[in-house]
C-alpha positions as CSV (number, residue, x, y, z in Angstrom):
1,X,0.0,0.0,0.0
2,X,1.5,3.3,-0.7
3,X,1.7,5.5,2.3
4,X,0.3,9.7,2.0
5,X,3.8,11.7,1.6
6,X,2.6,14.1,3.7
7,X,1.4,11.2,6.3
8,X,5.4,10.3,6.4
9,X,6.1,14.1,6.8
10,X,3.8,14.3,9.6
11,X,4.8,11.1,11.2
12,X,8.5,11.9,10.9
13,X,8.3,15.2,12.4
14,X,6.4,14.1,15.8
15,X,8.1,10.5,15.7
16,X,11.9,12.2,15.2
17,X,11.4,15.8,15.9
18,X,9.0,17.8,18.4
19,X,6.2,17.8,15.8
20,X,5.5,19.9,13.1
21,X,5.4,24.4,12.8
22,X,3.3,26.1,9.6
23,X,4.6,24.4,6.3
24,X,7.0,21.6,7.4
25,X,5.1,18.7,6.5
26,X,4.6,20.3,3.1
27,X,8.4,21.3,3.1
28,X,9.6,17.9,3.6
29,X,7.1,15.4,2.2
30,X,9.0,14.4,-0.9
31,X,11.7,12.7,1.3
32,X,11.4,12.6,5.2
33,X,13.8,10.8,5.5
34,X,16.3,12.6,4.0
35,X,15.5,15.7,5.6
36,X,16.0,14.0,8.8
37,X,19.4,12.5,7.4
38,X,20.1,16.5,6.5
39,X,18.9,17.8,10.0
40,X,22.2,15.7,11.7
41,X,24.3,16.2,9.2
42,X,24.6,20.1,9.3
43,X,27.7,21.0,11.2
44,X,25.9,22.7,13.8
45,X,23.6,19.7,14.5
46,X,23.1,19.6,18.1
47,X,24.6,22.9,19.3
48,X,22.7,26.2,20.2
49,X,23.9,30.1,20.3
50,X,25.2,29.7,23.6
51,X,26.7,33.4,23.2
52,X,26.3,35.4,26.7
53,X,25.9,31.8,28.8
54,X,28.6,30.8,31.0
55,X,30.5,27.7,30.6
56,X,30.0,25.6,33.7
57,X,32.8,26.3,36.0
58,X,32.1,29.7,35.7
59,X,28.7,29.5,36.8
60,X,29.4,27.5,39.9
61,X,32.2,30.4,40.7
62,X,29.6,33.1,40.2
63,X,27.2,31.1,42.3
64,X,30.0,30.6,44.8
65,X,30.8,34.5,44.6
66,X,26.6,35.5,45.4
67,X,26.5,32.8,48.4
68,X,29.9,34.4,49.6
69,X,28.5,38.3,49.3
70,X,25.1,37.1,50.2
71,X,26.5,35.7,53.6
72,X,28.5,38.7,53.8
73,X,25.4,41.3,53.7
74,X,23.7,39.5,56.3
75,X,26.2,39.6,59.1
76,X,27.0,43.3,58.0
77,X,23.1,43.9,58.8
78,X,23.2,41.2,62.0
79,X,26.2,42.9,63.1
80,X,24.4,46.5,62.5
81,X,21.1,45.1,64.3
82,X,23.2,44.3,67.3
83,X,24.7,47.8,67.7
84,X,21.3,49.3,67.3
85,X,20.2,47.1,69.8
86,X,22.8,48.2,71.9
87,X,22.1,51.8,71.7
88,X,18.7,51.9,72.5
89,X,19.6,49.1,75.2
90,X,17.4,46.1,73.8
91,X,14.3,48.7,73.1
92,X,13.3,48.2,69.6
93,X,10.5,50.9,70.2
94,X,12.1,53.3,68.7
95,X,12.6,51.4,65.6
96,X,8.8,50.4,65.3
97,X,8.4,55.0,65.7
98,X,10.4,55.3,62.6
99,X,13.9,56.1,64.3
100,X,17.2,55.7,62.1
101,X,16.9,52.3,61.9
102,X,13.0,51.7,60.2
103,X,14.9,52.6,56.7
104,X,12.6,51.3,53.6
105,X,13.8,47.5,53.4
106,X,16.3,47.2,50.6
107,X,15.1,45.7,47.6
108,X,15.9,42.1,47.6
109,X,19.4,41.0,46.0
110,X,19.0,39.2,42.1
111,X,19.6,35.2,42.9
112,X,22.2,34.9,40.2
113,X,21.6,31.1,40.3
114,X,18.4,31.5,39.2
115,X,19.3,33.8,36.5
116,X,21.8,31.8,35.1
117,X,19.6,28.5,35.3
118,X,16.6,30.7,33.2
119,X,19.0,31.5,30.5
120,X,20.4,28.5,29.9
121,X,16.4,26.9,30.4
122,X,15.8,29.5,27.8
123,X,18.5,29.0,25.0
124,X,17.3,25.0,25.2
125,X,13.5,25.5,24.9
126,X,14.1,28.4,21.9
127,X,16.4,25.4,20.4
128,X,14.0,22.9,20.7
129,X,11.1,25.0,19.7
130,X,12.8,27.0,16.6
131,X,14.7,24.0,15.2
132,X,13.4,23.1,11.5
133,X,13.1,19.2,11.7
134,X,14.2,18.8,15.6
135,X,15.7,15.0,15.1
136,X,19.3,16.5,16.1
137,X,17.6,18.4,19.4
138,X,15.6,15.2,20.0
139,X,18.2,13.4,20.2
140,X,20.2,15.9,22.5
141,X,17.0,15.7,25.4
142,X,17.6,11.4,25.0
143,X,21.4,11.1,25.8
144,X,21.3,14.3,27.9
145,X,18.6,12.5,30.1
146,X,20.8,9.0,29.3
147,X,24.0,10.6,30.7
148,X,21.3,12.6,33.4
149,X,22.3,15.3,36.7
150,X,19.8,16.7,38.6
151,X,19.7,20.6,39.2
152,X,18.1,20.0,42.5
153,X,21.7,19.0,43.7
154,X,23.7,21.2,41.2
155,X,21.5,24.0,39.3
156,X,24.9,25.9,38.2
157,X,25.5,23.5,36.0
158,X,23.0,21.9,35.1
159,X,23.1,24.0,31.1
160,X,26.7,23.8,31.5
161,X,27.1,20.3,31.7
162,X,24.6,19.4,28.7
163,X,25.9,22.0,26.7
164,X,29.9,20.8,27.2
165,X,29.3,17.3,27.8
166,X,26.3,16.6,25.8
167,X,25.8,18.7,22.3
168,X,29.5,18.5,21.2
169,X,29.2,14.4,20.7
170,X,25.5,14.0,20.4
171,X,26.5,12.6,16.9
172,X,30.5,12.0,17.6
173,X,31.8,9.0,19.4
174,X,30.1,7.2,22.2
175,X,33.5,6.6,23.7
176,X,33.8,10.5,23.9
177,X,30.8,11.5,25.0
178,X,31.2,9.2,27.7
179,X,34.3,10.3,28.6
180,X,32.9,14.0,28.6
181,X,30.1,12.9,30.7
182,X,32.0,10.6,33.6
183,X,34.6,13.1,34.0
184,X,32.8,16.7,33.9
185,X,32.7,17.9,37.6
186,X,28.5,18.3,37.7
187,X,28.5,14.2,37.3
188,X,31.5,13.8,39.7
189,X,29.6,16.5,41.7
190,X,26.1,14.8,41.5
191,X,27.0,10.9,42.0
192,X,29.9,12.1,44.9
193,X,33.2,10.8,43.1
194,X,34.7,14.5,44.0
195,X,34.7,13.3,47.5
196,X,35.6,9.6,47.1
197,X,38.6,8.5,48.2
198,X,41.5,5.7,47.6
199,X,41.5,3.5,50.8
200,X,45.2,2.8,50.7
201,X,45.9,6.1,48.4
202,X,48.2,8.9,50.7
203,X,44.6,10.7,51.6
204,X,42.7,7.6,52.7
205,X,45.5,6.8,54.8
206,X,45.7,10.6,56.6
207,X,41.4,11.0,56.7
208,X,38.0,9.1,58.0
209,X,36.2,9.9,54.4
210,X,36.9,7.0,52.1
211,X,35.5,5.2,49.0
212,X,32.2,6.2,47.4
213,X,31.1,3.7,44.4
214,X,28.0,5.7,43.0
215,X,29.5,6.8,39.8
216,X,31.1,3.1,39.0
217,X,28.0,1.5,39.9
218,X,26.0,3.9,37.7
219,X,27.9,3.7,34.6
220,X,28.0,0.2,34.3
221,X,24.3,0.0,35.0
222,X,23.0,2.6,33.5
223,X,25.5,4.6,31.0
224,X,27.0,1.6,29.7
225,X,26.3,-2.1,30.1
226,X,22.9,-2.4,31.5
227,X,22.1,-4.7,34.5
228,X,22.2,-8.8,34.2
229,X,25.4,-7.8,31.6
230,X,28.0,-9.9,33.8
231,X,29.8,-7.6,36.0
232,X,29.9,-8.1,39.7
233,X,29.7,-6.3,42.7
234,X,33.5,-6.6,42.9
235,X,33.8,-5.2,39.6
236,X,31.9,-2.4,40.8
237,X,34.6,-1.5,44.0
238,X,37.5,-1.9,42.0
239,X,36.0,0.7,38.9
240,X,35.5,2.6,41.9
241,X,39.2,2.9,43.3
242,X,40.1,3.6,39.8
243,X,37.9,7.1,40.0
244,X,39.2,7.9,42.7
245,X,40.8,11.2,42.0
246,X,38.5,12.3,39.2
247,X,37.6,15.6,41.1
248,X,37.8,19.3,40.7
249,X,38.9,22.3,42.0
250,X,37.2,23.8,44.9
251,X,36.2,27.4,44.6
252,X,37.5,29.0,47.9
253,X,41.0,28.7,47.3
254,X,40.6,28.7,43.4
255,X,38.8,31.9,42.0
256,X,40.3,31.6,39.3
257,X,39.8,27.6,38.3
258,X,37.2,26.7,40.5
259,X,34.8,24.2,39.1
260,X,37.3,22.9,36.6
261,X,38.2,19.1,36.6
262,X,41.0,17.7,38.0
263,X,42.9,14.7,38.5
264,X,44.0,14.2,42.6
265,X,46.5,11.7,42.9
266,X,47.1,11.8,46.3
267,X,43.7,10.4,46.8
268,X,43.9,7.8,43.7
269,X,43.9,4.5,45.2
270,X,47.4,2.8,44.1
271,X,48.0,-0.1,42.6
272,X,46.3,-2.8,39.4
273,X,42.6,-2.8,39.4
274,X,40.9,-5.6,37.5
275,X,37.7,-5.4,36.1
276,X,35.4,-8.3,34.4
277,X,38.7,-10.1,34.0
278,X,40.8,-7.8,32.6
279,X,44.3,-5.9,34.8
280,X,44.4,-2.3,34.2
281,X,47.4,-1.0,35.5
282,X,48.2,2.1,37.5
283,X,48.7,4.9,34.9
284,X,47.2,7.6,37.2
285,X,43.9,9.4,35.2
286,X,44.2,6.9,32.0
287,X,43.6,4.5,34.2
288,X,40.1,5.0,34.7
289,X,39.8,6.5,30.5
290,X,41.7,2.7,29.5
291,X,38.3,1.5,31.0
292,X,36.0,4.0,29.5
293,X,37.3,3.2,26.4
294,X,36.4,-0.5,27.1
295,X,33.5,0.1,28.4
296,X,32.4,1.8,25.2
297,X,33.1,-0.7,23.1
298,X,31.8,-4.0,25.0
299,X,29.2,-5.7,23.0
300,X,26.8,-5.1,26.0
301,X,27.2,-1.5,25.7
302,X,25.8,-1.5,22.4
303,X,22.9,-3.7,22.8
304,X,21.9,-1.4,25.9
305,X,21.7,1.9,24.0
306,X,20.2,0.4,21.1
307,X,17.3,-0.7,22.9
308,X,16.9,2.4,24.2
309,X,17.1,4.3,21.6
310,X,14.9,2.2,19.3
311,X,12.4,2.5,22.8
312,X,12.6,6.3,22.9
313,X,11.5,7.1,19.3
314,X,9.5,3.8,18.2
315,X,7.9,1.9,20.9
316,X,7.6,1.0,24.6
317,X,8.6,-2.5,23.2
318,X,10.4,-1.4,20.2
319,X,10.4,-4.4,17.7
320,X,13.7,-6.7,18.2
321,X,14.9,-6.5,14.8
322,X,15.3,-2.3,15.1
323,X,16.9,-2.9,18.4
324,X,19.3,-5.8,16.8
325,X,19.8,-3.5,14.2
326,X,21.0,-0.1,15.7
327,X,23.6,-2.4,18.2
328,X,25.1,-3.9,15.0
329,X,25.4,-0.5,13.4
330,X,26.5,0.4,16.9
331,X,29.8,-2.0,17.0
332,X,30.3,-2.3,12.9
333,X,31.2,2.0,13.2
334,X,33.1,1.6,16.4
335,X,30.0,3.9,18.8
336,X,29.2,6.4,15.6
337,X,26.7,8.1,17.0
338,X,25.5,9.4,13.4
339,X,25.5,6.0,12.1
340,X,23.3,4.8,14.9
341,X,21.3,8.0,14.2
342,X,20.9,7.0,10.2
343,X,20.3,3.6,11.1
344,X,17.5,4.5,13.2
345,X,16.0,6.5,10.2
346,X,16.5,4.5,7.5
347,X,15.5,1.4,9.4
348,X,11.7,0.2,7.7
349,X,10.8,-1.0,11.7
350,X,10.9,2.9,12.5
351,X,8.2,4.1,10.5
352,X,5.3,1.8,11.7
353,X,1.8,4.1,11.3
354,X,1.0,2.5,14.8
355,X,1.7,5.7,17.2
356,X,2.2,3.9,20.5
357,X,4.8,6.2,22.1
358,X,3.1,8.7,24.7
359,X,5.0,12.2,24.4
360,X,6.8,12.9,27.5
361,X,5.3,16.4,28.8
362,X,8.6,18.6,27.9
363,X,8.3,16.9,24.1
364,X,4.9,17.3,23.9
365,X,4.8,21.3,25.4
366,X,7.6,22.1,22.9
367,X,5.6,20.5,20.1
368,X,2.2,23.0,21.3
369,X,4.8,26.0,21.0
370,X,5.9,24.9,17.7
371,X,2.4,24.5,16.6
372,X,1.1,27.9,18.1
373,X,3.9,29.4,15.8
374,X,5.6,31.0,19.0
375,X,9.7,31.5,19.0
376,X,10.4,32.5,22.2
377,X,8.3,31.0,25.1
378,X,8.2,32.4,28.5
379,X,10.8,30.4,30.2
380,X,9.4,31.1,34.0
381,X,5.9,29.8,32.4
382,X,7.6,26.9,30.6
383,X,9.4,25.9,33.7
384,X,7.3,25.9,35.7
385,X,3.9,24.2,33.8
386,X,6.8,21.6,33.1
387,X,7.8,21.0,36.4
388,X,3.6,20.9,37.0
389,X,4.0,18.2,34.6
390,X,6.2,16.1,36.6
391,X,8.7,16.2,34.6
392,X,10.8,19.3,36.0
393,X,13.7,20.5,33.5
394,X,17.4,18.5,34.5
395,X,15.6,17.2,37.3
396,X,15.2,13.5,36.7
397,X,13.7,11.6,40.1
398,X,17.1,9.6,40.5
399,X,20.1,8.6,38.2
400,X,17.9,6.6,36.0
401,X,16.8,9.3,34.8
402,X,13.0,10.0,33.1
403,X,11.3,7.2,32.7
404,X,10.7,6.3,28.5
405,X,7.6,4.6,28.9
406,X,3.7,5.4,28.6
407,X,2.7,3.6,32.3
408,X,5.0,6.8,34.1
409,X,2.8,9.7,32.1
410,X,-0.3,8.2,31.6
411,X,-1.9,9.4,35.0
412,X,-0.6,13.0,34.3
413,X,-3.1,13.9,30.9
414,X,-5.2,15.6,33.3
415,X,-1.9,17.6,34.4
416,X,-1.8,18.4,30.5
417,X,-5.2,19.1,29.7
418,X,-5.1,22.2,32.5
419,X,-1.9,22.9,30.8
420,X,-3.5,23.3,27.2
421,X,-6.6,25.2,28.8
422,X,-4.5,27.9,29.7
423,X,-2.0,27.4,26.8
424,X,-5.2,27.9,24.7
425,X,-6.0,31.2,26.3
426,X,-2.7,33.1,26.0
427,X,-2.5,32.5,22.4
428,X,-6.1,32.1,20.9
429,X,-5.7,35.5,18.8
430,X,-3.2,34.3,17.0
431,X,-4.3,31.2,15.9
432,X,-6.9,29.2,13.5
433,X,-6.7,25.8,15.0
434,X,-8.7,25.0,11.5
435,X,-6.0,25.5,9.6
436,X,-3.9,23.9,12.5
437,X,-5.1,20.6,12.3
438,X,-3.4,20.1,8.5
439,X,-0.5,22.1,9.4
440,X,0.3,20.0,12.4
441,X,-1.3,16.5,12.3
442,X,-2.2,16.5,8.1
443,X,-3.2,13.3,6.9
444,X,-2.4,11.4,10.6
445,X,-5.8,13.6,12.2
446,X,-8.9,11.1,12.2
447,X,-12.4,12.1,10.7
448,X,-12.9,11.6,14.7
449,X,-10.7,14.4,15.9
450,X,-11.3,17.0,12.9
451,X,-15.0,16.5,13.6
452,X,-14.4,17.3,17.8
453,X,-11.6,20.5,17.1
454,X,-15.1,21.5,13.8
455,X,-17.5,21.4,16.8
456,X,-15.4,23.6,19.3
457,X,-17.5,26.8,20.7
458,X,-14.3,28.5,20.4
459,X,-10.6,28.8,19.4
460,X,-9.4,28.2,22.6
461,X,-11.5,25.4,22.8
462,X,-10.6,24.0,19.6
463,X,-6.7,24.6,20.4
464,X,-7.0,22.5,23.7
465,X,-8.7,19.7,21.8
466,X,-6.2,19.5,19.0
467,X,-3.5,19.8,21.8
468,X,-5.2,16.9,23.6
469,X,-6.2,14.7,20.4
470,X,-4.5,11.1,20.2
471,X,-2.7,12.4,17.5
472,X,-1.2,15.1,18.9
473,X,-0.1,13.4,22.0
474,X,1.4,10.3,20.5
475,X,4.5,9.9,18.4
C-alpha cells in the first residue's frame, strides 16, 4: 500500500522531531527521511547560540561568589542590628516609631543562580522550539537524560554540563561522549566521586572519608552495560578505586579555576585494578579512560543503547529487529553516533503508522509552541507548567533518569489538559486551530478528531482539543 507523503512528513516530524510548525510537513514530504538525514548532518547539529551563557565552571564560581557576598550582607546587617540594639539598650520601640533604623527594606538581592539557570532553560527550549526538523535536538533531550544530573543538587551547571558534555558528541563517538560525561565535575559532583577517596591512596590513609562507588556503579548499569550484563559487585569496587581522584577544583581557594576538573592523585587508590577479567594497571587518570574506552566498546554496551534508543523514538517494546539493528550499526562503526542516528532512520521498523509512544510532557509542550507558531516562550511559564508536569527541566527523580515509557505519564493527561486550557487562552488571537489541524497532524488527524476541534464553541476550545487529540499526543 502506498503510504500519503505528507502522512510520512507528519509522522517523521512528531516521531523524530517535536512535531511539526506552519509548512514543514509540506516542506519535507517528498523525502522525510532525507531531511532527517540532513537535519544531523549540518555542522551545527546539536549545538545552540550559547553566546552570553557561562561555561560551567564559571557559573558554579559566580554562584560561589553571590553565596559568599550574600552571607556577607547578612552579618553586616546582624552585626548592625546588634549595635542598634545596643544603643537603645534592647528597646526596639524606637525602631517600630520610625527612628534611624526603620529605613525602607532594601530591595531584595537578584539570585544569580536562578538567573543563570533561566537563560540557559531558555536557549534550550528556543532550540527545541525553533529548530526546523528537531531530530538532532531530539536526540540531545535522549542522551542528555541517558547521561542525566539533577539541578536540584547542582543547578549551576546543570546547562553547562549538557551543553559541554552533551551537544558536542551528540552525533560524535560514544566513547567520547562518555568520557565528557564521567569526567565533567557536575556528574562527579552529583554521583559524589569529588569526594571519594582511595583506601590505601596517601589521603585515605591521613582521613575518615573513604570510598564512594555511585559513579562506577552507575555507569556500568546505567550509562554503559545495562544490568544482568556480567559484571559483579567486585567489579563495581574496583572501577571505583580507579575514579578515585576524578575531582575538581574547589572554589575558595581557586577563583580563578574553581569548578574545573582535575585529576588528585594523592587520593587515587594505588595499585592494578581488574575489572570483568581484565588488569588495568596504574597509569594515574588513564587508568580510569583505559576503561571507559572499554567500556564503550563492549558488546553489551551496544545492545543497551540500542534498545533504548529504538524504545525512545519507536515503541515502549520497540520491535527486536530495530533494536538488533541499531547495536550492530553500533559496534560495525566503532560507537558512531550518526550511524546509529541514520540507522534508526533509514531502518523500515521505524516508520510503523501505529503511534504507541506517549509524548513525554517537555516533548509534547515544545511541540504545542511549535504549533502555536511561538519562538520565544516564557521560560518562567515553561518551567514551571513543566515541572507541573512532573517532569521538571534536568531534574530526573534519580540517576535513571525520566522514565521512556507510557505507564510513568499516563496518569498526568489531566496535568496536561489544565496545561492546554491555559495554553489555549494566552494565544487564541493568533491562531486558526482549522487550519492547524493540517498544518500539524495533516493526513495522521482522524475524521474523529477533525470532527471534535469543527464542533469547538471557540478557538481556545478548539486549540485544547487539538493539543489533547490522540494524535497530537502520541508519536
Amino acid at each position: 500500500m502506498t503510504l500519503d507523503p505528507k502522512a510520512v512528513a507528519a509522522l517523521a516530524l512528531h516521531r523524530f522531531g517535536f512535531g511539526p510548525r506552519a509548512g514543514s510537513i509540506a516542506a519535507i514530504a517528498s523525502d522525510p527521511r532525507g531531511a532527517l538525514i540532513a537535519d544531523i548532518e549540518r555542522t551545527d547539529a546539536g549545538r545552540l547560540d550559547d553566546r552570553g551563557l557561562p561555561s560551567a565552571a564559571q557559573a558554579v564560581r559566580a554562584a560561589f561568589d553571590f553565596r559568599a557576598e550574600r552571607r556577607a550582607k547578612e552579618i553586616v546587617a546582624q552585626r548592625e542590628a546588634e549595635k542598634r540594639r545596643a544603643m537603645t539598650g534592647g528597646d526596639d520601640a524606637m525602631t517600630a516609631a520610625g527612628g534611624d533604623a526603620a529605613a525602607t527594606p532594601a530591595e531584595p538581592e537578584p539570585n544569580v543562580i536562578q538567573k543563570m539557570f533561566r537563560a540557559e532553560a531558555g536557549a534550550r527550549i528556543d532550540a527545541a522550539v525553533n529548530a526546523s526538523i528537531g531530530f538532532a535536538e531530539r536526540l540531545v533531550w535522549f542522551w542528555s537524560n541517558h547521561f542525566c544530573i539533577s539541578a536540584d543538587k547542582i543547578p549551576s551547571m546543570a546547562g553547562g554540563y549538557e551543553r559541554e558534555a552533551i551537544r558536542p558528541h551528540v552525533l560524535g563517538r560514544f566513547a567520547e561522549m562518555l568520557l565528557a560525561a564521567e569526567g565533567h565535575p557536575a556528574m562527579l559532583f552529583y554521583l559524589d566521586n569529588f569526594a571519594s577517596i582511595g583506601p590505601n591512596s596517601v589521603g585515605g590513609i591521613n582521613r575518615s572519608r573513604g570510598l564512594n562507588e555511585n559513579l562506577a556503579r552507575e555507569i556500568l548499569e546505567l550509562h554503559t552495560l545495562g544490568v544482568r550484563s556480567g559484571y559483579t559487585q567486585d567489579d563495581v569496587t574496583r572501577f571505583a578505586k580507579i575514579l578515585t581522584g576524578w575531582t575538581f577544583l574547589q572554589v575558595g581557594p581557586n577563583p580563578e579555576h574553581g569548578g574545573e576538573f582535575t585529576f588528585n592523585r594523592l587520593i587515587h587508590e594505588p595499585g592494578p585494578q581488574t575489572i570483568m577479567g581484565k588488569v588495568y594497571d596504574d597509569i594515574g587518570l588513564d587508568q580510569g579512560r583505559a576503561v571507559l574506552a572499554d567500556l564503550a566498546h563492549h558488546p553489551a554496551t551496544a545492545e543497551h543503547v540500542a534498545y533504548k534508543l529504538a524504545r525512545h523514538f519507536v515503541a515502549d517494546e520497540p520491535p527486536p529487529a530495530l533494536a538488533a539493528r541499531l547495536a550492530q550499526t553500533f559496534r560495525d562503526s566503532d560507537g558512531d553516533l550518526k550511524a546509529v542516528a541514520r540507522a534508526l532512520v533509514l531502518a523500515p521498523e521505524a516508520w510503523i503508522m501505529e503511534r504507541p509512544k506517549l509524548k513525554r510532557p517537555g516533548e509534547w509542550r515544545i511541540a504545542g509552541y511549535r504549533a502555536a507558531g511561538l519562538e520565544h516562550p516564557d521560560v518562567e511559564r515553561a518551567l514551571r507548567t513543566q515541572g507541573l508536569m512532573g517532569e521538571p527541566m534536568w531534574r530526573p527523580p534519580s540517576p535513571k533518569g525520566f522514565a521512556d515509557d507510557e505507564a510513568a505519564w499516563i496518569d498526568g493527561l489531566g496535568l496536561r489538559l489544565d496545561v492546554a486550557n491555559a495554553f489555549s487562552g494566552q494565544v487564541e488571537d493568533r491562531i486558526d486551530p482549522q487550519i492547524l489541524v493540517d498544518e500539524t497532524l495533516g493526513p495522521l488527524a482522524s475524521v474523529e478528531t477533525r470532527q471534535t476541534i469543527a464542533r469547538a464553541e471557540s478557538r481556545a476550545q478548539a486549540f485544547t482539543l487539538l493539543l489533547m487529540s490522540p494524535e497530537f499526543l502520541r508519536r
